[in-house]
N, C-alpha and C positions, 0 to 999 in steps of 0.2 A: 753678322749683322742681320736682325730680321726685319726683311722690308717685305711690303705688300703694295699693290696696282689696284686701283678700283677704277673700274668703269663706270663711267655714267649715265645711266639709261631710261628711257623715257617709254611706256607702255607703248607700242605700235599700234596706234589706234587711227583709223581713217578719220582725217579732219583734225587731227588732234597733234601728228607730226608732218614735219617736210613738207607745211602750209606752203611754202614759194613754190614747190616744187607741183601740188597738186592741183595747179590749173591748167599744167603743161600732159603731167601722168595720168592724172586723175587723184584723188584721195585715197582711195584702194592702192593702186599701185603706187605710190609714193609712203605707203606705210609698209606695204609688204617690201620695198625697197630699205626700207631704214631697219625693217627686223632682218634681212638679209648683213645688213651693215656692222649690225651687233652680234651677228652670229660670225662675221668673217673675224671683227677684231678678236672678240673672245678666242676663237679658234688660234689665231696669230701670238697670240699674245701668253697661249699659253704653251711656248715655247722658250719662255725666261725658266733659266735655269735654276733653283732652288730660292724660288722667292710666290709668294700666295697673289691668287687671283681672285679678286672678287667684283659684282656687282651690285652699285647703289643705284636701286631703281626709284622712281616715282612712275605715278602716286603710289601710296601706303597699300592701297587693297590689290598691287599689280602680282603680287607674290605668286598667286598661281597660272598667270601668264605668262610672265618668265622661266615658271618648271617647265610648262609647257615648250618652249623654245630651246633649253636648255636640258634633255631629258639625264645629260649624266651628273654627277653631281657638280655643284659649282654654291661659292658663297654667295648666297643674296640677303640684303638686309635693305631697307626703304632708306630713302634721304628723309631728314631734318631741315627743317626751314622754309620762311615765309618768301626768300629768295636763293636765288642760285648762291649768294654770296654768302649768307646764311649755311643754305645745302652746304656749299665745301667746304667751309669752317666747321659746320659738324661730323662732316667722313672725318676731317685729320682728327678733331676731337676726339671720336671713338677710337679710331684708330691708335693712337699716342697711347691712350685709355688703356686698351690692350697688350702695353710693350713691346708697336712696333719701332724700328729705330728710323725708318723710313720710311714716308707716304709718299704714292706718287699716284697721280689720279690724271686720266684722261676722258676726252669727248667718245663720244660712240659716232661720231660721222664722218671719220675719214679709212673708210674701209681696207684701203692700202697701206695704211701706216706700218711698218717693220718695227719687230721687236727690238730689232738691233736699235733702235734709238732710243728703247726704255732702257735697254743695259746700258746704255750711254750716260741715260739722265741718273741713274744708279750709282757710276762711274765717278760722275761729277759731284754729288752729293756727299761723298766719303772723303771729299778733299773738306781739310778743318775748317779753310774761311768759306764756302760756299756755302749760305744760307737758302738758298732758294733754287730752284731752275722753273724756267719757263719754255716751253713748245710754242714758237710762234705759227700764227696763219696768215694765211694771205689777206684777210682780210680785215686783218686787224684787232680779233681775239687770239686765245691758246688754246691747244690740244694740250697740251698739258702744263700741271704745275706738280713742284715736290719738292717735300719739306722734311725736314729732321725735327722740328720741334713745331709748337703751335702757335702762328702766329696771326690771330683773326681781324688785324686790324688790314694784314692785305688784301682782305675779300668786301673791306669795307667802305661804301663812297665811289665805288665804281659804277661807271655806268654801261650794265651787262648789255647785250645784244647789239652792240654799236664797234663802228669801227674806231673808238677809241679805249677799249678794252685794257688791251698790251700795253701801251702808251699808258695809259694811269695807273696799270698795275706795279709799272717799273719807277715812276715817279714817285707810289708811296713807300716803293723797298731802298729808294734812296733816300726817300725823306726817314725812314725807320733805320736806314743805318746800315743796312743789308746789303751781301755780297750777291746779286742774281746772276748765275749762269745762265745763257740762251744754246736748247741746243737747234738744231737744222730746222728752217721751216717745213709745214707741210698744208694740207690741203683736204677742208672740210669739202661734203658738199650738201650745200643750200640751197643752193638753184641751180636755175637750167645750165648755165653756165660755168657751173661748178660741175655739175654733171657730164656735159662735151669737154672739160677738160679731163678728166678723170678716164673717160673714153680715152681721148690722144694720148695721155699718156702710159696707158696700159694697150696701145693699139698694136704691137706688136707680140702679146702674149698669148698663147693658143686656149682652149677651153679646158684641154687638157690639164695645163699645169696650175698645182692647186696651192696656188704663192699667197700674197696677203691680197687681198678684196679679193676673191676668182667668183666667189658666189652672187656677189655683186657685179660682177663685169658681165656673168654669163647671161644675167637678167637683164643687164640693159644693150648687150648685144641686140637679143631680139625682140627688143622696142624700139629702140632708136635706131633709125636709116644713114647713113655715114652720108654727109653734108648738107 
């Protein structure tokens, strides 16, 4: 079954990501934070076994920014659309387009995420009635969704960037009829708070060990003072 992962990525530009985040870091470090963030997942993620990795960046002109970041080879192609809802209607698009049998698409902010949960969501998707899966977050959007076929009316009428996301996501895969799997929650980070969680929970990992976020942990070791 050929399936692909596409990440979703946003130019690390100061002022331009990790806005909550950059009254606390600053702008600078809250962007150089978030390109730490895409470098960890990518890293992580490309540990799925015989299935393609790629990234949808915006904006359109970001292409030699992310070679820059990414100096070994890796798929990049720009997103499509006037919104996020939009955007991820056109990855599965293309993708489908292409004869994969399976899309599975995540956020680029939660730097610890384990692959093990993409094989999961993998897992899940090859049972016959499971049309959908979703990654919930704490906050009431997804890290992830993934689909076997194209179905753009779930990206459609939602209202992005709110914590009712998840909640109307699942509402219109039952109003359409659709079987959603949910796999394990997990944990973007947006703010400060997101951030000193992310700390406690990797509080006992050494610098040494280079697991999922470490490049991100080792950076906000020596900024953030513990309590």
């Amino acid at each position: 079954m050929k399936t692909i992962l596409v990440i979703v990525a946003k130019e690390p530009v100061p002022g331009r990501v990790k806005t909550r985040l950059s009254s606390r870091l600053g702008a600078k470090q809250a962007s150089e934070l978030y390109r730490l963030s895409i470098q960890d997942m990518t890293e992580e993620m490309s540990n799925l076994s015989e299935n393609t990795l790629a990234i949808a960046y915006t904006p359109r002109d970001a292409e030699r920014v992310f070679k820059k970041i990414f100096p070994s080879p890796i798929r990049l192609f720009p997103q499509e659309g006037e919104n996020l809802g939009e955007r991820l209607s056109n990855i599965f698009k293309r993708m489908f387009a292409e004869g994969y049998h399976q899309v599975h698409i995540i956020n680029s902010d939660s730097p610890d995420l384990s692959h093990r949960l993409i094989e999961r969501s993998i897992r899940l998707l090859q049972e016959p009635k499971t049309d959908v899966i979703l990654g919930p977050c704490a906050d009431g959007g997804y890290y992830l969704v993934g689909l076997k076929r194209l179905i753009p009316e779930l990206f459609a009428r939602i209202p992005w960037s709110t914590d009712q996301v998840l909640n109307k996501t699942l509402e219109t895969s039952q109003r359409l009829g659709l079987q959603c799997a949910l796999l394990s929650p997990w944990y973007d980070i947006d703010t400060y708070d997101d951030m000193l969680q992310f700390l406690e929970r990797n509080g006992k990992r050494v610098d040494t060990e280079r697991l999922p976020g470490w490049r991100t942990l080792k950076y906000l070791r020596t900024r953030i003072k513990p309590g």
